[in-house]
C-alpha positions as a Markdown table, in Angstrom:
| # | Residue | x | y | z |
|---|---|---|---|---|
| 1 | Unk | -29.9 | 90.0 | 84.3 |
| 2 | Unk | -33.3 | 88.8 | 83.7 |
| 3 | Unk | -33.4 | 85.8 | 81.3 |
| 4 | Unk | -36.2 | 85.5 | 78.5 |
| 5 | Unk | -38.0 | 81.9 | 78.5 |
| 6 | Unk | -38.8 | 83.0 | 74.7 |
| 7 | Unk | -35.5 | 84.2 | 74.0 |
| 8 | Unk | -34.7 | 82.9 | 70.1 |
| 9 | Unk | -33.1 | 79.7 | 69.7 |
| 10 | Unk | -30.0 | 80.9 | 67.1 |
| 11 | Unk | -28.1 | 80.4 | 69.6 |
| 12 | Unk | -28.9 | 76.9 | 70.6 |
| 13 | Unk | -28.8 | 76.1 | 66.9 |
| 14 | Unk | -25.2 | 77.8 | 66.1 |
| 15 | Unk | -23.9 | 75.5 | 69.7 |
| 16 | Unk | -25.8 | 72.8 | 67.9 |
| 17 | Unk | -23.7 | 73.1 | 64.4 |
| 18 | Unk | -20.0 | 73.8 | 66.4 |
| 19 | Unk | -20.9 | 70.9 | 68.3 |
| 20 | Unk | -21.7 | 69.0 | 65.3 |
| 21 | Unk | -17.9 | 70.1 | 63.8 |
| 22 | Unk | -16.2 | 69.3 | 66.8 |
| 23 | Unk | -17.0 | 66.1 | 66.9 |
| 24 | Unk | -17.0 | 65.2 | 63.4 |
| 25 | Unk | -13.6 | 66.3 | 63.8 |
| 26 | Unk | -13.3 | 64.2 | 66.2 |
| 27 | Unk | -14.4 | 60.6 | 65.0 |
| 28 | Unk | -13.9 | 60.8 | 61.2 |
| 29 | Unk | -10.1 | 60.3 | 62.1 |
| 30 | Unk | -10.6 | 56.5 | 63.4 |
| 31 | Unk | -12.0 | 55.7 | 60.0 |
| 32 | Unk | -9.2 | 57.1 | 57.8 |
| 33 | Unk | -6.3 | 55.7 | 60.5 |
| 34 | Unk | -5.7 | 53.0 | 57.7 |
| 35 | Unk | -5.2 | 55.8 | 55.2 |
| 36 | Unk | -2.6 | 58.1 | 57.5 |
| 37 | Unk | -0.6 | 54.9 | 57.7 |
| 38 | Unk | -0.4 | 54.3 | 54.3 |
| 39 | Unk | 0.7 | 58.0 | 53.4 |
| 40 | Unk | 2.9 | 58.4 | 56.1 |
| 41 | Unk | 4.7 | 54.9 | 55.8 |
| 42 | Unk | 3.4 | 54.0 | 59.4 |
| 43 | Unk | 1.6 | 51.2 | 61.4 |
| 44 | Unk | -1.8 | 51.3 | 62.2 |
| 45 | Unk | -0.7 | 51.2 | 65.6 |
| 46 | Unk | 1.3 | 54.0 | 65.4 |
| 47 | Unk | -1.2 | 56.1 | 63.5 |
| 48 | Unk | -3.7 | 55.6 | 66.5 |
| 49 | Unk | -1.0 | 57.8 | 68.2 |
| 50 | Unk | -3.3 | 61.1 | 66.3 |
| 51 | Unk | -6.4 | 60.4 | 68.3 |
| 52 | Unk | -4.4 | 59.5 | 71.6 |
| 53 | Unk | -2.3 | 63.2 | 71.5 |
| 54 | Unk | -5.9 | 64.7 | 70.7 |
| 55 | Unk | -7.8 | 63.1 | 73.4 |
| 56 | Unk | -4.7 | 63.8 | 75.5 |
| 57 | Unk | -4.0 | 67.4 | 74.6 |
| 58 | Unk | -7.9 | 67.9 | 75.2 |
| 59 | Unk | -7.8 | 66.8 | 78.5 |
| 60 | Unk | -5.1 | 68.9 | 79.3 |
| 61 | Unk | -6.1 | 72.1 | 78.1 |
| 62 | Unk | -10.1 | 72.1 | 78.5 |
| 63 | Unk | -9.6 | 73.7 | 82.8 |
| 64 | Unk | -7.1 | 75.6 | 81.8 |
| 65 | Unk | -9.6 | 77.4 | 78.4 |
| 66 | Unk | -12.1 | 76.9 | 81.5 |
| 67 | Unk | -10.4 | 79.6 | 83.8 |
| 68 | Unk | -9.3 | 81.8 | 81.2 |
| 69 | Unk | -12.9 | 81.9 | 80.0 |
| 70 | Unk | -14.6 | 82.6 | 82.9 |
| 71 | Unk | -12.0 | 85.7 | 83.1 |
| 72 | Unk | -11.5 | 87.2 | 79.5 |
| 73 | Unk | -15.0 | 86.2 | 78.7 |
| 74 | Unk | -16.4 | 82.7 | 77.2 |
| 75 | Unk | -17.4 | 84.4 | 74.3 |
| 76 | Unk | -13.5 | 85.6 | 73.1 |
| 77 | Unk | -12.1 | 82.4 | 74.0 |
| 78 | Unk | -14.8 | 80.6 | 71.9 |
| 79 | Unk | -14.4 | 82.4 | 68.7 |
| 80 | Unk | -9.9 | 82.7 | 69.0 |
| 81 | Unk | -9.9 | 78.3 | 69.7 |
| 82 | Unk | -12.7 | 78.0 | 66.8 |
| 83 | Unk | -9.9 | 80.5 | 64.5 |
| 84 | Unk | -6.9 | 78.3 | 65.5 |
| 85 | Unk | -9.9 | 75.1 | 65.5 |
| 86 | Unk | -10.0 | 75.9 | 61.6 |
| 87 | Unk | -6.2 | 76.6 | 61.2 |
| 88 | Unk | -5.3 | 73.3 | 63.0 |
| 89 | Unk | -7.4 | 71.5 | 60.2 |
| 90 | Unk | -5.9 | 73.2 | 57.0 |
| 91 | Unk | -2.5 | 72.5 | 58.5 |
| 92 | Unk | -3.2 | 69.2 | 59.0 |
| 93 | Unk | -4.6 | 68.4 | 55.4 |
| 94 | Unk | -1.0 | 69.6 | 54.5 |
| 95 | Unk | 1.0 | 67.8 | 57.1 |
| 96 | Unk | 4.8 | 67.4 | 55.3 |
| 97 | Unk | 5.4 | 64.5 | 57.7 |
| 98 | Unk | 4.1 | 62.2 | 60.3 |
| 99 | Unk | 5.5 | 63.9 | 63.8 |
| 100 | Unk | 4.6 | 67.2 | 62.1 |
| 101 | Unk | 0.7 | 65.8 | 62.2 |
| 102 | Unk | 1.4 | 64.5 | 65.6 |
| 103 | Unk | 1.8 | 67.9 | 66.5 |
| 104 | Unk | -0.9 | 69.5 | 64.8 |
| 105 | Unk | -3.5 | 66.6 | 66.7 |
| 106 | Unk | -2.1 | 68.3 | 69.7 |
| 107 | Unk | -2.5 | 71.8 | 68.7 |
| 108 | Unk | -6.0 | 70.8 | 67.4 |
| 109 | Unk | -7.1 | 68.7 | 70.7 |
| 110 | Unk | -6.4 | 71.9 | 72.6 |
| 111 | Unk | -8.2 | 74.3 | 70.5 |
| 112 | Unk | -11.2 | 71.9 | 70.7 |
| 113 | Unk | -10.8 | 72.0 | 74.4 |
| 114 | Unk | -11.4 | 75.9 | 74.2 |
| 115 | Unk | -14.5 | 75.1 | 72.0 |
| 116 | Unk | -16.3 | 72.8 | 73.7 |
| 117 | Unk | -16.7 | 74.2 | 77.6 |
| 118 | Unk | -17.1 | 77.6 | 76.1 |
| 119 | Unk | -20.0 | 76.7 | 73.9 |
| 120 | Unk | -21.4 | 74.2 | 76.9 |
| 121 | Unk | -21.0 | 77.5 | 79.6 |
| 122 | Unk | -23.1 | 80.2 | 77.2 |
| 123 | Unk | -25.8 | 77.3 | 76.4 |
| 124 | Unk | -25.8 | 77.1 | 80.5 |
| 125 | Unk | -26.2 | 81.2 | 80.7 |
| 126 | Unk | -28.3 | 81.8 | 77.9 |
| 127 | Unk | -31.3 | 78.9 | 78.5 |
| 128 | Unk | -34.1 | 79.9 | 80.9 |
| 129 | Unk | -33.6 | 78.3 | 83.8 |
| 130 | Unk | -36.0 | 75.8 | 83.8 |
| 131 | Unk | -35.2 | 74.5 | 80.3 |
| 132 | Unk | -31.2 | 74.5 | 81.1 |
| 133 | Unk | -30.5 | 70.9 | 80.9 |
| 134 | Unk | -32.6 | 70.4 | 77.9 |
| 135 | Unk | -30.9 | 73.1 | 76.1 |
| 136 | Unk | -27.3 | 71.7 | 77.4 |
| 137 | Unk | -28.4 | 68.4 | 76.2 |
| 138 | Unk | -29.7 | 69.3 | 72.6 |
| 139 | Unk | -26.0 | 71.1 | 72.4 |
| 140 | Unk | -24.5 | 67.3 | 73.0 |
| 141 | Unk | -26.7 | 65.9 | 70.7 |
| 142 | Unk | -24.6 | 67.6 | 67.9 |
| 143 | Unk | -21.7 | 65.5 | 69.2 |
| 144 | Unk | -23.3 | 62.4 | 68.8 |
| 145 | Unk | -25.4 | 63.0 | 65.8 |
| 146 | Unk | -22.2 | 63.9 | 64.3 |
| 147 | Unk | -20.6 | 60.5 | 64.3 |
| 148 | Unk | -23.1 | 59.2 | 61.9 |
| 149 | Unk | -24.0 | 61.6 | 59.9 |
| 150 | Unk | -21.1 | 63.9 | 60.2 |
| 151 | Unk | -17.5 | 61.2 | 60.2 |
| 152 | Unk | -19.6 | 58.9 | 58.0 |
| 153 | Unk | -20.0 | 60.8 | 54.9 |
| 154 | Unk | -16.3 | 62.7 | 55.7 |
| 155 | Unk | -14.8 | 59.5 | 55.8 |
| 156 | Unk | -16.0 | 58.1 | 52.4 |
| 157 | Unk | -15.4 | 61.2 | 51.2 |
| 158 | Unk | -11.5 | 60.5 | 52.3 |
| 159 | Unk | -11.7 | 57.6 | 51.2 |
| 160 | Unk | -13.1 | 58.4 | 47.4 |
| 161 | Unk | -10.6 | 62.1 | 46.9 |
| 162 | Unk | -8.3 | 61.4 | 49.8 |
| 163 | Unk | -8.0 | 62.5 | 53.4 |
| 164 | Unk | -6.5 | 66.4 | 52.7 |
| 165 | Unk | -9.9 | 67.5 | 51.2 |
| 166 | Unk | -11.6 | 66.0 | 54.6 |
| 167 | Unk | -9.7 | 68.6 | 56.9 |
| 168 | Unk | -10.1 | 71.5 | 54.3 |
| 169 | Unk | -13.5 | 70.9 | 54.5 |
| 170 | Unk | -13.3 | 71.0 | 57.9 |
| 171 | Unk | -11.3 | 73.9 | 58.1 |
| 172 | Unk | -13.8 | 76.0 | 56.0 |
| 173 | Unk | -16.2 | 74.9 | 58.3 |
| 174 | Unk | -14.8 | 76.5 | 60.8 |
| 175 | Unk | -14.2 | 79.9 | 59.6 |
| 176 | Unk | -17.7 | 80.0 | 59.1 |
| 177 | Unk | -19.1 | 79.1 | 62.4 |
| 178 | Unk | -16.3 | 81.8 | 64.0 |
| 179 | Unk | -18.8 | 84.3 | 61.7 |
| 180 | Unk | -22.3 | 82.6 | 63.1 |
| 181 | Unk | -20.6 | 82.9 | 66.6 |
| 182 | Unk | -19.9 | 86.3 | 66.7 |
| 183 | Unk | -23.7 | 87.3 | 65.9 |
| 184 | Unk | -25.6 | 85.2 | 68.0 |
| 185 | Unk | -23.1 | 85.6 | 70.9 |
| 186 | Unk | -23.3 | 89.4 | 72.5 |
| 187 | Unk | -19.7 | 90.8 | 73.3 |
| 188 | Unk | -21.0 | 91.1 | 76.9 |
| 189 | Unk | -21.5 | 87.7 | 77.1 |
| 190 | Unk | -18.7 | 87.1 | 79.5 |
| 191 | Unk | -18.9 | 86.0 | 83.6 |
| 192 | Unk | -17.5 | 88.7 | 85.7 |
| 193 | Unk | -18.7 | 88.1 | 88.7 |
| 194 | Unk | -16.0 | 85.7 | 88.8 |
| 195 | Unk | -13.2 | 87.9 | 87.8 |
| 196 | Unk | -10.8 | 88.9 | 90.9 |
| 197 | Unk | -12.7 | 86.3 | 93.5 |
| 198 | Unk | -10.3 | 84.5 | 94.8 |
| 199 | Unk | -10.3 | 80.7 | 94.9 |
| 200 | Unk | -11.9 | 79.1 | 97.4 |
| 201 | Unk | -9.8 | 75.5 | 98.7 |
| 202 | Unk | -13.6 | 74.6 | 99.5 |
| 203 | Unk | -15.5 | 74.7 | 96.4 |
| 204 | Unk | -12.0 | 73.1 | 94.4 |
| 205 | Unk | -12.1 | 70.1 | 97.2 |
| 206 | Unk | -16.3 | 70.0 | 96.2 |
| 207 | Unk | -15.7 | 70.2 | 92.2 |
| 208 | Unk | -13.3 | 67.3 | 93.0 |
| 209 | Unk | -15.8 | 65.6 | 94.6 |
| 210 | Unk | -18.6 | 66.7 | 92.0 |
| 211 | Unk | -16.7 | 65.4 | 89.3 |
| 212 | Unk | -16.5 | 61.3 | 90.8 |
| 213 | Unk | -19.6 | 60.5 | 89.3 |
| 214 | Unk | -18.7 | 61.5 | 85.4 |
| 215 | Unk | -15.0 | 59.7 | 85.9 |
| 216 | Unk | -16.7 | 56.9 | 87.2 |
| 217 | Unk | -19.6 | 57.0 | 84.5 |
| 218 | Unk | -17.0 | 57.2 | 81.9 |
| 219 | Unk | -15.0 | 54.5 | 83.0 |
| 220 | Unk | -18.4 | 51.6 | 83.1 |
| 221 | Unk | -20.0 | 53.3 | 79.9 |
| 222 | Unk | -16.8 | 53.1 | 77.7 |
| 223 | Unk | -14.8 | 50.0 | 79.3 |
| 224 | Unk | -18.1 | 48.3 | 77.3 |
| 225 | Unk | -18.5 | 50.4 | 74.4 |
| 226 | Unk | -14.5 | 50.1 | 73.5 |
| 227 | Unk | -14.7 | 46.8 | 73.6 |
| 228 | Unk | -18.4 | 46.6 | 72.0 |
| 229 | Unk | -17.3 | 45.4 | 68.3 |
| 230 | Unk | -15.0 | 42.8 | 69.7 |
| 231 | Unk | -17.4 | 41.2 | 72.1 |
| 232 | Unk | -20.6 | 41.3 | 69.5 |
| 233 | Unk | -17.8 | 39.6 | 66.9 |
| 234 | Unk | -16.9 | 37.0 | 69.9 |
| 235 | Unk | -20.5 | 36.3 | 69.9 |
| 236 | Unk | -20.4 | 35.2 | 66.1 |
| 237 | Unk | -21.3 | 38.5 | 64.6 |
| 238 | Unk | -20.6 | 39.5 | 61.0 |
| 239 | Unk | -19.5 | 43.1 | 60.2 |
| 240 | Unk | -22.3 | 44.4 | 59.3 |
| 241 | Unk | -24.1 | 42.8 | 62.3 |
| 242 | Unk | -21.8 | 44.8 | 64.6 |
| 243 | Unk | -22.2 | 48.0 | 62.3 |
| 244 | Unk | -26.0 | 47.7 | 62.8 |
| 245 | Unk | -25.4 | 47.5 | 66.4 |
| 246 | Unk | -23.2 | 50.6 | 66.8 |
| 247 | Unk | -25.6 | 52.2 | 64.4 |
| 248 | Unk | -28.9 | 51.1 | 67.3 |
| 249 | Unk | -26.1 | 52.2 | 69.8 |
| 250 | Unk | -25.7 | 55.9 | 68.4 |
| 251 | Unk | -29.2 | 56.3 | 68.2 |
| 252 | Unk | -30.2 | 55.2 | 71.5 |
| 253 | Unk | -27.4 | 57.4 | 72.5 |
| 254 | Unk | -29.2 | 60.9 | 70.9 |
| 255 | Unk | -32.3 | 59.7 | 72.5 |
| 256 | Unk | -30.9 | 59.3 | 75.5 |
| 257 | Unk | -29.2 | 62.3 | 75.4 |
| 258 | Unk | -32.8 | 64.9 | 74.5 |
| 259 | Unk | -34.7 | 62.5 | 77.1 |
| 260 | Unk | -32.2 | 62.9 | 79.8 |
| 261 | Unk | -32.0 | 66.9 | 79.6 |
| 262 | Unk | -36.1 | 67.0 | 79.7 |
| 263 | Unk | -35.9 | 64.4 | 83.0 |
| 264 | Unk | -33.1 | 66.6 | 84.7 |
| 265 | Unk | -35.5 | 70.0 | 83.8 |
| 266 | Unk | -37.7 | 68.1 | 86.1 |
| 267 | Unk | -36.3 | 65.3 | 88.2 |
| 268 | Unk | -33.0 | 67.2 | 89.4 |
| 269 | Unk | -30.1 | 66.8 | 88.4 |
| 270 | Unk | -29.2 | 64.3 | 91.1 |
| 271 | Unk | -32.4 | 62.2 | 90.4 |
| 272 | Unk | -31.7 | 61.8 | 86.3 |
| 273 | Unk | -27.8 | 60.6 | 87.2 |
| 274 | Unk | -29.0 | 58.0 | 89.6 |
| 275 | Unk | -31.5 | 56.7 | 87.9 |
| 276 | Unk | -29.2 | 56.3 | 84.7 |
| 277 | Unk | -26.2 | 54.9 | 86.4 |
| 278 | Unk | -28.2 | 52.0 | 88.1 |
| 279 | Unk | -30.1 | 51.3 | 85.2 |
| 280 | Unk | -27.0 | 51.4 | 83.0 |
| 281 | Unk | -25.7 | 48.8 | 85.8 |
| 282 | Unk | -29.2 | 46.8 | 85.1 |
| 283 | Unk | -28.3 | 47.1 | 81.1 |
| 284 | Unk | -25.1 | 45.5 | 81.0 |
| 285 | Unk | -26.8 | 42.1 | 82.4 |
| 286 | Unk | -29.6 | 42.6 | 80.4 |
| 287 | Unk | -27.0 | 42.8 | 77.4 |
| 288 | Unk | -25.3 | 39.8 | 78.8 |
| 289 | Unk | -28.2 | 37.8 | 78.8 |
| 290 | Unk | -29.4 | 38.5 | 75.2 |
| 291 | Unk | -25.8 | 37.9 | 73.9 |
| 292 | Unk | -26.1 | 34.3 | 75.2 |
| 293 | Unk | -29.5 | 33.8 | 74.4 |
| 294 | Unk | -28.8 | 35.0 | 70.8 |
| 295 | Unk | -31.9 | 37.4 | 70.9 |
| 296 | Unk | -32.7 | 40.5 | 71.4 |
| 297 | Unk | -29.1 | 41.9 | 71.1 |
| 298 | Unk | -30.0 | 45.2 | 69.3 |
| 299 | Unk | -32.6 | 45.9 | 71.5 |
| 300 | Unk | -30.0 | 45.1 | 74.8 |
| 301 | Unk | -27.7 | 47.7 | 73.1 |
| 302 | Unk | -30.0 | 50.8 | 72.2 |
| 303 | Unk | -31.6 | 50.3 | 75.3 |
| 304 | Unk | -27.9 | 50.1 | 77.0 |
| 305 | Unk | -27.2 | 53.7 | 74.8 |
| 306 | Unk | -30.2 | 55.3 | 76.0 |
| 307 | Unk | -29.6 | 54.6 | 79.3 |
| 308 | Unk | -26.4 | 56.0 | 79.7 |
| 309 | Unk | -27.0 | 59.1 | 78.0 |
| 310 | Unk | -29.1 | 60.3 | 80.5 |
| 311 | Unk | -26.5 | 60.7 | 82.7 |
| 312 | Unk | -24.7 | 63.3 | 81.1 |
| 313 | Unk | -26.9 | 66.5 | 80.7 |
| 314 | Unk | -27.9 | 65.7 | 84.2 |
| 315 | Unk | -24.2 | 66.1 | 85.4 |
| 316 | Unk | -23.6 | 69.3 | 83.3 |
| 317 | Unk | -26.7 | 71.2 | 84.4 |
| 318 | Unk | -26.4 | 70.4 | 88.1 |
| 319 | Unk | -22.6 | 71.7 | 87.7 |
| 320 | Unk | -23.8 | 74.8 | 85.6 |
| 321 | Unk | -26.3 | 75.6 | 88.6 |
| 322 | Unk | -24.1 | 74.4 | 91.4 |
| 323 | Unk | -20.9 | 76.7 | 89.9 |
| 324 | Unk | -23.1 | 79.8 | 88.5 |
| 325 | Unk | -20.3 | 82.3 | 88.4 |
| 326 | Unk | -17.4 | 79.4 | 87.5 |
| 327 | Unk | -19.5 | 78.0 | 84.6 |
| 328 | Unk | -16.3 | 77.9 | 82.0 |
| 329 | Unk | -14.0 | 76.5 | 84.2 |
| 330 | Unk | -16.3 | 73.7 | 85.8 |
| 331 | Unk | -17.7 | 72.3 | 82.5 |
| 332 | Unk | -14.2 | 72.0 | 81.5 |
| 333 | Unk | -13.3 | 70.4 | 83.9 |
| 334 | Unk | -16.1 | 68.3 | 83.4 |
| 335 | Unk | -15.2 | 67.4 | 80.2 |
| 336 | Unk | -11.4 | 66.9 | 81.4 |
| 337 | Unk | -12.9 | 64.2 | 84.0 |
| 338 | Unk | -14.9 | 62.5 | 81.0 |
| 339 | Unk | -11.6 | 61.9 | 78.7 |
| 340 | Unk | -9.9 | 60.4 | 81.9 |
| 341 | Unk | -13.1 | 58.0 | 82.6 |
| 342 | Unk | -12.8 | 57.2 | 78.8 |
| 343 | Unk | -8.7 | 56.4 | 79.1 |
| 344 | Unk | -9.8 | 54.3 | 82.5 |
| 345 | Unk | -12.6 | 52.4 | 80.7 |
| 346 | Unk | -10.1 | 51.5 | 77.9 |
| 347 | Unk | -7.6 | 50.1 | 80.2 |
| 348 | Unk | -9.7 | 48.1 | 82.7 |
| 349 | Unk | -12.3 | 47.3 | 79.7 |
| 350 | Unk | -9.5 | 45.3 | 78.1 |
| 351 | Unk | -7.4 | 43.9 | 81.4 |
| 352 | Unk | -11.3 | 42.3 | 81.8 |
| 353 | Unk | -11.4 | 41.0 | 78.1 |
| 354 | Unk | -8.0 | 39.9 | 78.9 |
| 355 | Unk | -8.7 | 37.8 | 81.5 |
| 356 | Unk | -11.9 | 36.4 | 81.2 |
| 357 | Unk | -14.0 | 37.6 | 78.0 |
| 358 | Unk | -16.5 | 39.9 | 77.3 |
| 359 | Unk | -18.5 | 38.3 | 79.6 |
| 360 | Unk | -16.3 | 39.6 | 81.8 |
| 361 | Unk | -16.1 | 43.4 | 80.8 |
| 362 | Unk | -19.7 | 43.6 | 81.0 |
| 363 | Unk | -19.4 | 42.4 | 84.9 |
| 364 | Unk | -16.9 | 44.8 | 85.6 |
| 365 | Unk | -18.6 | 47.6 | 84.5 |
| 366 | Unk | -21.8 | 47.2 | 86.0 |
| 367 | Unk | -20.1 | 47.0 | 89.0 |
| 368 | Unk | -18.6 | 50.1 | 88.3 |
| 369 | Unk | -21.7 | 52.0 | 87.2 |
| 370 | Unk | -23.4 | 51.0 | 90.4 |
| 371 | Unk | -20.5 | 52.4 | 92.2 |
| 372 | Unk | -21.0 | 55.2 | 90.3 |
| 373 | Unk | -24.7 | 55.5 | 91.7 |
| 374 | Unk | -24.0 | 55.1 | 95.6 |
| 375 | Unk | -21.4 | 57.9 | 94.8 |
| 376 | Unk | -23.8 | 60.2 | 92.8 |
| 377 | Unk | -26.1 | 59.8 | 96.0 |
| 378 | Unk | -23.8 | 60.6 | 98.2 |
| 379 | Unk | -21.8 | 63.8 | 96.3 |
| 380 | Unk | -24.3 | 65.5 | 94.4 |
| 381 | Unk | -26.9 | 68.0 | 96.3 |
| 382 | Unk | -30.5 | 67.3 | 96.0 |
| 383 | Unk | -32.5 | 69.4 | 93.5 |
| 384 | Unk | -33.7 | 73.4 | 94.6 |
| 385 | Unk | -36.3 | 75.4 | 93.5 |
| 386 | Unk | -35.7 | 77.2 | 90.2 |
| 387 | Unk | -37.2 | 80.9 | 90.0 |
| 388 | Unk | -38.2 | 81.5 | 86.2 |
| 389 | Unk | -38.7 | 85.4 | 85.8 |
| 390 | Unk | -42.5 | 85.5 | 84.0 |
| 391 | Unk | -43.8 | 88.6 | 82.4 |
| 392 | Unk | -45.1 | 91.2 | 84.9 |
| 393 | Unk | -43.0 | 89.4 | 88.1 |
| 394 | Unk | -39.7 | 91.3 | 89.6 |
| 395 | Unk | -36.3 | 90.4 | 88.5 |
């Protein structure tokens, strides 16, 4: 099939947008946890429980939405987890009691898991070749622009008419991206060239080993960033001083992200990772030092976001090249690999607070991002030549 290097960019803007739901789905929950606990006569403790079954339930069900895409076709999947995506939302807004919206975070963590790799694999088949990481990453960037400007305004509009209008909202949303799918996304649009192969003990062994670096990236990046508000508060930071800094964080973080999909267009794949895990490595004692020297923090923590991010379009275009006919099922996996880095950066990010401070999470992790780097080195194959079809050259 020959690709187009001026093909329209609805596409990239309708990813963008379901994106941009997902993942204000995703965050404007943590906000309104003290709210849940209030209707539902709980803990906040035990209303954390609704993002742990999501996270959990996404984890679980993203390879399995990955395989069944890459046979039925990316496309169907997509648009049947965005329709029970929307479903799971205006259930949840209506949620009689608390295990009844327990199980509707699971039912909604799953269809997000169908969302996400699908939208992720038809960004990876529709960009030109040469532009494929940049398009991947300008799909990501709706994730994290949505946690300011997407959970933000949900959750004070939660908190102002309560939390059911929120997920109605959200619901509605929904419905309407399942319409903007289905036009900018041809029926067609499905891998075959998968279908019927069977699988190769080889290439699974390789994905295993392809996917290291992102559950070891995960791990460093969040076993700091979980612990982020506590540490800066540790330092003698007000509220609003730790608000700014997540703020500097986020934005760093989009940066990051747009930067890092142009570097891997150009560097490889394997360059972009390595350079961002060891410089991540080189952030978190650059962080350290400004935290004791009382300067400079902001700076130590966009920087820190910027960093990182460019790790993560460089990882899901050299998989969407490496995997060409397995794009579904890899990027889900992918993403499977990222929730288990973030549940291991949780865990030893606080056993490290635990012991010795923040002082020494950020230690820990920079050790573990430069792990991350000799692994990326060794695992990931060096960049190849991509061959752009032009106007006038065969196909």
């Amino acid at each position: 099939m020959t690709i187009n290097p001026m093909i329209p960019p609805a596409e990239l803007a309708v990813s963008w947008l379901t994106m941009f739901l997902v993942g204000t789905e995703l965050f404007v929950f943590s906000p309104l946890l003290p709210t849940v606990a209030v209707n539902y006569d709980v803990s906040p403790n035990v209303a954390g429980l609704c993002v742990t079954t999501f996270s959990l339930s996404y984890m679980i069900s993203a390879p399995l939405f990955g395989h069944v895409s890459d046979r039925v076709g990316k496309r169907r999947v997509l648009i049947c987890c965005l329709l029970a995506f929307g479903a799971a939302n205006l259930l949840t807004a209506s949620a009689a009691n608390f295990p009844s919206l327990l199980g509707l975070r699971l039912f909604a963590g799953a269809a997000a898991a169908g969302v996400s790799p699908s939208i992720y694999a038809l960004i990876g088949e529709a960009a030109p070749p040469d532009r494929r990481a940049a398009w991947l990453a300008m799909t990501v960037s709706g994730l994290l622009v949505s946690l300011a400007f997407g959970a933000s305004p949900a959750a004070l509009l939660g908190a102002t008419f309560g939390w059911a209008p929120v997920f109605v909202s959200l619901a509605a949303f929904s419905l309407a991206l399942v319409a903007l799918n289905c036009l900018v996304w041809p029926s067609e649009c499905r891998a075959e060239e998968a279908a019927g192969r069977p699988r190769d003990r080889l290439a699974v062994a390789y994905l295993t080993r392809r996917l290291m670096p992102m559950i070891v990236w995960g791990t460093g990046l969040y076993g700091v960033y979980t612990y982020l508000g506590t540490g800066l508060v540790a330092f003698g930071f007000s509220k609003s001083q730790v608000a700014r800094a997540v703020m500097v964080y986020g934005c760093g973080a989009i940066a990051g992200t747009l930067i890092g999909g142009r570097l891997a267009d150009r560097l490889g794949a394997k360059n972009t990772a390595g350079v961002s895990l060891a410089g991540l490595c080189i952030c978190f004692f650059l962080l350290l030092l400004a935290l004791h020297a009382g300067v400079l923090v902001d700076l130590a923590v966009g920087l820190s976001g910027a960093v990182a991010q460019l790790f993560f379009p460089a990882q899901q275009s050299g998989l969407a090249n490496d995997f060409p006919a397995r794009r579904g099922a890899v990027l889900a996996w992918n993403n499977s690999a990222l929730f288990l880095g973030i549940s291991l950066g949780s865990l030893i990010g606080g056993e490290a607070v635990a012991i010795g401070s923040f002082d020494m999470t950020l230690i820990v992790c920079a050790g573990i991002v430069l792990t991350g780097c000799v692994i990326n080195w060794i695992v990931v194959p060096g960049p190849t030549p991509v061959e752009i079809n032009r106007p006038g050259h065969p196909t």
